[in-house]
C-alpha positions in Angstrom: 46.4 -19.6 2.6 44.5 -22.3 1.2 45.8 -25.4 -0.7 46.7 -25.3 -4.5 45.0 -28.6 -6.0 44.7 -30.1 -9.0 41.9 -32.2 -10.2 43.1 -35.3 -12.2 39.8 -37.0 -13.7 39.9 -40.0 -15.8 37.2 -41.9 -18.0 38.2 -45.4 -19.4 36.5 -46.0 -22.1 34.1 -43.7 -24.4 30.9 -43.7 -25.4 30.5 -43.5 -29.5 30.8 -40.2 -30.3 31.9 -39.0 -27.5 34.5 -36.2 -27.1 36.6 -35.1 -24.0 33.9 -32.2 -23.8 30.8 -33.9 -24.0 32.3 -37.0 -21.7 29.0 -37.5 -18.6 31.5 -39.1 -16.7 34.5 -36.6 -16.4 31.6 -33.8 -15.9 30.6 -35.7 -13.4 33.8 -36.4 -12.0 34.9 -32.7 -11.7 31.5 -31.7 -10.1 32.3 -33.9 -7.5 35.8 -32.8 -7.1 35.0 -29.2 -7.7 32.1 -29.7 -4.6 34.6 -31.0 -2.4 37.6 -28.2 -3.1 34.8 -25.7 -2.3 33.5 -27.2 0.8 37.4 -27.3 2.1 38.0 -23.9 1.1 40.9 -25.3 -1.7 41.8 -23.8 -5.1 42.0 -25.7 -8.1 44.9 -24.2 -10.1 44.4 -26.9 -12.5 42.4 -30.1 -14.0 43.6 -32.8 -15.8 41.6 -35.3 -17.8 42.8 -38.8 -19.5 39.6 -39.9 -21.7 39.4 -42.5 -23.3 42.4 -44.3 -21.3 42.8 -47.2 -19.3 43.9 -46.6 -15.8 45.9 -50.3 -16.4 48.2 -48.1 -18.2 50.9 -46.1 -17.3 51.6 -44.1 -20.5 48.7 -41.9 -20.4 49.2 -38.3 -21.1 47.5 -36.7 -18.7 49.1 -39.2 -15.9 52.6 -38.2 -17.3 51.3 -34.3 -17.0 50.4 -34.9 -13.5 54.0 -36.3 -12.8 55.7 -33.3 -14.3 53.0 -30.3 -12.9 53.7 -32.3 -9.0 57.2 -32.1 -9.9 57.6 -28.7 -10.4 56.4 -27.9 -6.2 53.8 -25.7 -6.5 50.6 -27.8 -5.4 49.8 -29.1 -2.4 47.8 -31.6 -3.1 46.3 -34.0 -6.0 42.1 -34.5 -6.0 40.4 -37.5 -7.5 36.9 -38.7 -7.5 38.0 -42.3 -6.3 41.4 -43.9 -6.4 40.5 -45.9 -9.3 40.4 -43.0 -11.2 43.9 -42.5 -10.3 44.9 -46.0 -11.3 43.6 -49.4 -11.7 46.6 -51.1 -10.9 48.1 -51.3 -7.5 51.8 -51.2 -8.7 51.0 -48.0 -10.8 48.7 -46.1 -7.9 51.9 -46.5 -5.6 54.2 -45.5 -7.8 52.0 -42.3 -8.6 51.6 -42.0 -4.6 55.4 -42.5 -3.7 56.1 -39.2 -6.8 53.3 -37.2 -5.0 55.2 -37.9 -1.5 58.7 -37.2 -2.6 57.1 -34.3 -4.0 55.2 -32.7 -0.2 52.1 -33.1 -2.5 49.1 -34.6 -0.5 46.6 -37.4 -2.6 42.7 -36.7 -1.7 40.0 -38.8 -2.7 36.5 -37.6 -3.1 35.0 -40.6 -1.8 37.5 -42.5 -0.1 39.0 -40.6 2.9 41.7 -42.0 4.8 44.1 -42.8 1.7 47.3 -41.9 4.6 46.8 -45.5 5.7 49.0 -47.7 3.2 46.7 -50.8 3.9 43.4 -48.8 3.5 45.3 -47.4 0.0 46.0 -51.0 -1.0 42.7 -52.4 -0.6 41.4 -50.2 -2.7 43.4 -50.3 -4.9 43.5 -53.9 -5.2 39.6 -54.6 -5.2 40.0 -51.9 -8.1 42.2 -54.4 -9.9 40.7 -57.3 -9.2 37.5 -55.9 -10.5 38.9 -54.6 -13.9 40.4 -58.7 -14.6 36.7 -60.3 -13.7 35.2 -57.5 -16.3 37.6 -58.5 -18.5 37.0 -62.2 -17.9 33.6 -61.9 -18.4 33.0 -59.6 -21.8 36.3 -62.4 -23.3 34.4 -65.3 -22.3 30.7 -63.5 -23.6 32.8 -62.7 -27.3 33.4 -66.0 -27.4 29.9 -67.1 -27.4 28.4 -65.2 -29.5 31.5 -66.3 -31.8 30.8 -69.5 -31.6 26.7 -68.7 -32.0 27.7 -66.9 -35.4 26.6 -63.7 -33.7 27.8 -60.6 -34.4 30.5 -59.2 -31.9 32.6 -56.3 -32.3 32.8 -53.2 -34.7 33.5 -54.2 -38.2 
């Protein structure tokens, strides 16, 4: 019998205009994830998409759907692209891990194999974090400037 596995994809921010449909990135995503689950011989019994969301956050509503569907036992496993799809926090991709666990449901990454080793998981996770807080960092202290310049620097 081969695994039941559901595809959670996430995009952070949108592009203007851009709908859930028409989002590059999650097409993208699920190709990936879709390629994989062939290749392994898996069936997707469902995907899941957070668009527009930030993975710093916990409240999203596909993240919360994940929980529940996991919850109710019958998947074996959880597919992501990368594990900062899956979070972009390393307190919150635990907590999603240690649910998944309790739960017999396996987490796969795409592009990331060997997410069974805790440390391997953390690194990750936390060169995932520490990469969102330099972006961050950087566009603040670029607003700023062009603040202080007189320039123009964010939607009306």
């Amino acid at each position: 019998m081969s695994k039941r596995v559901i595809s959670y994809l996430r995009q952070s921010q949108a592009r203007p205009g851009e709908t859930e449909d028409s989002s590059l990135s999650l097409d993208s995503q699920a190709a990936r994830v879709q390629s994989f689950a062939a290749r392994e011989g898996w069936q997707i019994v469902e995907t899941i998409k957070d668009h527009d969301v930030s993975g710093e956050k916990w409240e999203r509503e596909g993240l919360q759907r994940l929980i529940e569907r996991v919850k109710r036992r019958d998947v074996d496993a959880v597919v992501v692209f990368a594990l900062n799809r899956l979070a972009r926090r390393v307190l919150y991709q635990e907590m999603i891990i240690e649910v998944l666990k309790e739960n017999g449901v396996e987490l796969v990454s795409v592009s990331e194999p060997g997410l069974e080793d805790v440390l391997m998981r953390v690194v990750h996770g936390g060169v995932a974090e520490h990469h969102q807080a330099q972006l961050r960092r950087t566009i603040r202290s670029n607003l700023e400037t062009r603040a202080r310049r007189g320039l123009h620097h964010g939607p009306a």
